[in-house]
C-alpha positions as CSV (number, residue, x, y, z in Angstrom):
1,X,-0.8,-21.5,-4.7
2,X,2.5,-23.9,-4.0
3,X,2.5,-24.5,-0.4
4,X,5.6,-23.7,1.4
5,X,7.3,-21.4,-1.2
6,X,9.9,-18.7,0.1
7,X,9.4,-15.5,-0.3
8,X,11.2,-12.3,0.0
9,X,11.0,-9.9,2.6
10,X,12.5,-6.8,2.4
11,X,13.2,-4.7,5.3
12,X,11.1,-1.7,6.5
13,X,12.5,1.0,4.2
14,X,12.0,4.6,4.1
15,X,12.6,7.0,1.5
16,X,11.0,9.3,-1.2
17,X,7.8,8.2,-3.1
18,X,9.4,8.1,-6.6
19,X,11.4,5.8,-5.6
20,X,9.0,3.4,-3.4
21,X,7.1,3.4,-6.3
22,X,9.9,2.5,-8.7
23,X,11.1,0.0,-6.2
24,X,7.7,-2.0,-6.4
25,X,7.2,-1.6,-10.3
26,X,10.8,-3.3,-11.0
27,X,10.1,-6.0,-8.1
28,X,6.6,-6.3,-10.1
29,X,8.3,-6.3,-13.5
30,X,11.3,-9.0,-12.2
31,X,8.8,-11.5,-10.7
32,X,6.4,-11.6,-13.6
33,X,9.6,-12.3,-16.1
34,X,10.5,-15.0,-13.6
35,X,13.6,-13.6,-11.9
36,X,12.2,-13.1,-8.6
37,X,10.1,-14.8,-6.0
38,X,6.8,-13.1,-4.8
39,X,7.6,-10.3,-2.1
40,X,6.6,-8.5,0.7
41,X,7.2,-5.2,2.1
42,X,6.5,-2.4,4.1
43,X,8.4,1.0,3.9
44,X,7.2,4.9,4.4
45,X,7.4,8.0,2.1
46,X,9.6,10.9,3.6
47,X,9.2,13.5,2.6
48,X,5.5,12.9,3.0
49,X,3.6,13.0,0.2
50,X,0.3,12.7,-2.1
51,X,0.2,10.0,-4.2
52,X,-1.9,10.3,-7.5
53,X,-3.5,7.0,-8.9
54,X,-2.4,5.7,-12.0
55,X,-5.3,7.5,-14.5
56,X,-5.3,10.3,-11.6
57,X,-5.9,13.5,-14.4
58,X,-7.3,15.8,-11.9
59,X,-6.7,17.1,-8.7
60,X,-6.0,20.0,-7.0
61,X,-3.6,22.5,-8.1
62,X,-2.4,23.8,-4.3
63,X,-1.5,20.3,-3.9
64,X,1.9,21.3,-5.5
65,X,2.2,24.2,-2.7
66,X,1.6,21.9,0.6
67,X,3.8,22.1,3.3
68,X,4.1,19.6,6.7
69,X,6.6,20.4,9.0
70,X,8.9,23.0,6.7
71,X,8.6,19.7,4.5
72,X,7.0,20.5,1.0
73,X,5.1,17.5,0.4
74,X,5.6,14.9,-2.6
75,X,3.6,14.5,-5.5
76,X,3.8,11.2,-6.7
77,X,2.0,9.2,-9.2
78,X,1.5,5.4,-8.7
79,X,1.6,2.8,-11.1
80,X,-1.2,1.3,-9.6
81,X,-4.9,2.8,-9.9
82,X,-7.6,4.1,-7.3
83,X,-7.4,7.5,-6.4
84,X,-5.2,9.9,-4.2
85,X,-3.8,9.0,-1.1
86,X,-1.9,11.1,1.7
87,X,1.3,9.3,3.0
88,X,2.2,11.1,6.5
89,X,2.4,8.9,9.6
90,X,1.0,6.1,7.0
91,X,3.3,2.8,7.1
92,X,2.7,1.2,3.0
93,X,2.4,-2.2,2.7
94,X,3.4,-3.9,-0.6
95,X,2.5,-7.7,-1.8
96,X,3.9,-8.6,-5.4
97,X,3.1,-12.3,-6.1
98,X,0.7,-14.3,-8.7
99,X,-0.8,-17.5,-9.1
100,X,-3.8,-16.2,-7.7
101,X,-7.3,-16.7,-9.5
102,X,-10.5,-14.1,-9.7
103,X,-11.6,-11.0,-10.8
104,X,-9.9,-8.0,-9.4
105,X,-12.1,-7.8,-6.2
106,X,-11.4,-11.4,-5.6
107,X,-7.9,-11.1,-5.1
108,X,-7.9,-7.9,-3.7
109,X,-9.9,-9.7,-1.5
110,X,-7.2,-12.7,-1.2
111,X,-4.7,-10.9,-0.4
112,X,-6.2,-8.2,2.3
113,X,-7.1,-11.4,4.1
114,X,-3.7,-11.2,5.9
115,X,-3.9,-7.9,6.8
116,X,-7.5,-8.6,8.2
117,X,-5.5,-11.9,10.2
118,X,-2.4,-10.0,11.2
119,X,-4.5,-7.0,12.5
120,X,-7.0,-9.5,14.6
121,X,-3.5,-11.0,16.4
122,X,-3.2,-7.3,17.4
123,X,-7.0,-7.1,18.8
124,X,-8.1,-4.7,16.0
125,X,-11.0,-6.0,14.1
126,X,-11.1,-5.1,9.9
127,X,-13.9,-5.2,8.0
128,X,-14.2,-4.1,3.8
129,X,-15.8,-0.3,3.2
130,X,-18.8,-0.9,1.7
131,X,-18.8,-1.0,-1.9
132,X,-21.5,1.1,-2.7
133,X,-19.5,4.4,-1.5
134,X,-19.0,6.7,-4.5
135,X,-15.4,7.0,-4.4
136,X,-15.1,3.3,-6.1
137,X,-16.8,4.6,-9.1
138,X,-15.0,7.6,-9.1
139,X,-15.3,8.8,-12.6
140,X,-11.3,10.0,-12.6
141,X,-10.7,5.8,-12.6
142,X,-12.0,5.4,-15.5
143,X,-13.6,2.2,-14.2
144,X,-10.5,0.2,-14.8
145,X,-9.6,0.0,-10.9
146,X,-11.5,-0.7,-7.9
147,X,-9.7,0.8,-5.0
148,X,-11.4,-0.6,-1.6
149,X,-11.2,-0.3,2.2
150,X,-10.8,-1.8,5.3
151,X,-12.3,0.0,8.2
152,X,-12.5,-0.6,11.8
153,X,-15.4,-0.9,13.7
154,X,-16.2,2.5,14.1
155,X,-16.2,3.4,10.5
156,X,-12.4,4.7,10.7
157,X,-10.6,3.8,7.6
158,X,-7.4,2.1,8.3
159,X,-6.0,0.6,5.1
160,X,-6.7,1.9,1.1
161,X,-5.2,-0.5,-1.2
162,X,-4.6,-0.2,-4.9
163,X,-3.6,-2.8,-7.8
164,X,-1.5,-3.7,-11.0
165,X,-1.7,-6.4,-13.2
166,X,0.9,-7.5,-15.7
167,X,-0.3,-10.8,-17.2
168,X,-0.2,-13.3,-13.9
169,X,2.0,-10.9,-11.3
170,X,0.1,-8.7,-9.2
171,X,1.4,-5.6,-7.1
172,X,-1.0,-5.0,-4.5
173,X,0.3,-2.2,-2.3
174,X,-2.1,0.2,0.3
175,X,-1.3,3.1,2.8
176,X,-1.8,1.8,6.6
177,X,-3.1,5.0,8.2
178,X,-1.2,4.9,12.3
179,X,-0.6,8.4,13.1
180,X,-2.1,10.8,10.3
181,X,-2.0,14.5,11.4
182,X,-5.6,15.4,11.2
183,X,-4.6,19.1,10.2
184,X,-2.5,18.3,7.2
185,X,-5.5,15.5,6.3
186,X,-8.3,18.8,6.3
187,X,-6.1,20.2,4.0
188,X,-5.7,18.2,1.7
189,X,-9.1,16.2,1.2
190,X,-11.4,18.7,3.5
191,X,-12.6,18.6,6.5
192,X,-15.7,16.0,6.6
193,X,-12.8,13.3,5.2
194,X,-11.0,13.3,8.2
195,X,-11.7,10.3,10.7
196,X,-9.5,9.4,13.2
197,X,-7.6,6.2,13.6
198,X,-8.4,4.6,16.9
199,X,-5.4,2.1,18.1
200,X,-4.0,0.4,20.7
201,X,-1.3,2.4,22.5
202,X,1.4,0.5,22.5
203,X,1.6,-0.7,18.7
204,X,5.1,0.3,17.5
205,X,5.5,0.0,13.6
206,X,7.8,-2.7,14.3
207,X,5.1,-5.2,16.0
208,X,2.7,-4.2,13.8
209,X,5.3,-5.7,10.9
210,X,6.0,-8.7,13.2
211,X,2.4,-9.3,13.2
212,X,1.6,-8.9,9.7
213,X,4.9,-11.1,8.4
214,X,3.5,-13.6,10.9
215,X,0.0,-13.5,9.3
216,X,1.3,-13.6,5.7
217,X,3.6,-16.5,6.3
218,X,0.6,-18.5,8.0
219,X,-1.7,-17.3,5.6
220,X,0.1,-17.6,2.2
221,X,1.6,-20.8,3.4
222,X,5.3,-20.0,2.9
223,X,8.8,-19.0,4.3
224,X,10.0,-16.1,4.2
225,X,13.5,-15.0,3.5
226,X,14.7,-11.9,4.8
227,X,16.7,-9.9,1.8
228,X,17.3,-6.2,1.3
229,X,17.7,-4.7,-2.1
230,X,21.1,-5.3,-3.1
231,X,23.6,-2.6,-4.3
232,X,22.7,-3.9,-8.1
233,X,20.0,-4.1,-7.4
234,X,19.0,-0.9,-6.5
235,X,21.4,0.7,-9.6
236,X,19.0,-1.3,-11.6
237,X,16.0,0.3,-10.0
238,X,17.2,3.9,-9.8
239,X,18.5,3.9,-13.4
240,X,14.6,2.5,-14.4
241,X,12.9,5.3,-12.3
242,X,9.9,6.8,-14.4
C-alpha cells in the first residue's frame, strides 16, 4: 500500500438502508474508476432494518411484517454477500479502498485488523469466529462469499462483515453489534442466536469512532481527510439508487 495517502472520512451518518447501501456502492464504483480516494465510514440504518446478502434468495416471509418500536423494519438487500444481518442499535462500519493482495479471507483479514487494534485501545479483546461454523458455507451464498466474525472473549459476536470486489476496489462494510434489543433479535433469527454483547459502560458511539479512525490511520498508514457527501454528490448517489 502507499504509505501516507489521505483518505476520506465521512461523518457518522444516519439514514435508511437503501440508501447506506447506495451510498457505499457509488463510493465503491467512484474509487475503482479512479475518482475518489479509499474511504472510511461509519453510519446507522433508521428505520432499523434486515439486510439481505447479495445472493440472499430465501428468507423468511414475516420478515416483511416486523415491527420495532411502531417502526416497521427495512428490508434491504446489500451489494455485498454473506447472509442476513439485523441493523438495530448496530453502528456499520464501511472501508472502500484497494491495492490490497490475497484471497478474499486474506483481506478480509487485512482490513478487520484495525477494527481488532481500535477495539484493543478500548480494552475489548477480538478474536475471528471460527471458520468451521456452518453459517460460512451457508448454501444460500452460493460459495462465492465468505462472511466471518469477530467475537469477544466470551463467544459474543461483535462484528459480521461482508465483501465486494470490482476488479482492484474492495467495499468491506460489517454491522458493529452495541446495543441490540435481545427481543427483536429472537424474533427475527430465533432464540438460541441471541448472545449478548458485553461492553464497557461508558463507550459512546462517538469514542468508539475516535478509536477506530485512530486505529485505521495508524494502521493503514495514512491521513485522513474529513469530507461529507457533498450536495452533488449525493444527487448523484440518490439518482443511481438500485
Amino acid at each position: 500500500m502507499h504509505s501516507n495517502q489521505v483518505w476520506r472520512l465521512i461523518p457518522l451518518l444516519e439514514a435508511a438502508g437503501n440508501v447506506q447501501m447506495a451510498i457505499d456502492l457509488w463510493l465503491l464504483k467512484q474509487h475503482q474508476s479512479g475518482k475518489h480516494p479509499s474511504t472510511l465510514r461509519f453510519y446507522t440504518w433508521s428505520p432499523p432494518a434486515i439486510s439481505l446478502g447479495y445472493h440472499q434468495r430465501q428468507y423468511p416471509e414475516y420478515w416483511q411484517d416486523l415491527t420495532w418500536q411502531g417502526q416497521k423494519l427495512d428490508l434491504v438487500r446489500r451489494p455485498s454477500g454473506g447472509r442476513a444481518v439485523l441493523h438495530q442499535g448496530d453502528l456499520t462500519y464501511a472501508v472502500i479502498t484497494s491495492g490490497l493482495t490475497g484471497n478474499r479471507l486474506q483481506v478480509y483479514e487485512t482490513i478487520c485488523e484495525f477494527l481488532i487494534q481500535g477495539w484493543r485501545s478500548l480494552g475489548v479483546e477480538l478474536d475471528y469466529g471460527t471458520a468451521g461454523r456452518g453459517y460460512i458455507h451457508n448454501p444460500n451464498c452460493f460459495g462465492t462469499a465468505t462472511s466471518a466474525d469477530l467475537i469477544l472473549p466470551d463467544g459474543g459476536k461483535l462484528i459480521g462483515s461482508a465483501q465486494l470486489r470490482r476488479g482492484g476496489a474492495i467495499l468491506q462494510h460489517g454491522s458493529i453489534r452495541l446495543r441490540s434489543d435481545a427481543e427483536l433479535f429472537t424474533q427475527v433469527f430465533g432464540a438460541e442466536s441471541f448472545t449478548d454483547v458485553q461492553l464497557p459502560q461508558n463507550l459512546s458511539i462517538e469514542k468508539i469512532i475516535a478509536a477506530l479512525v485512530a486505529a485505521a490511520s495508524n494502521y493503514f498508514d495514512m491521513q485522513i481527510e474529513v469530507q461529507p457527501l457533498s450536495q452533488s454528490e449525493w444527487e448523484e448517489i440518490l439518482a443511481h439508487q438500485p
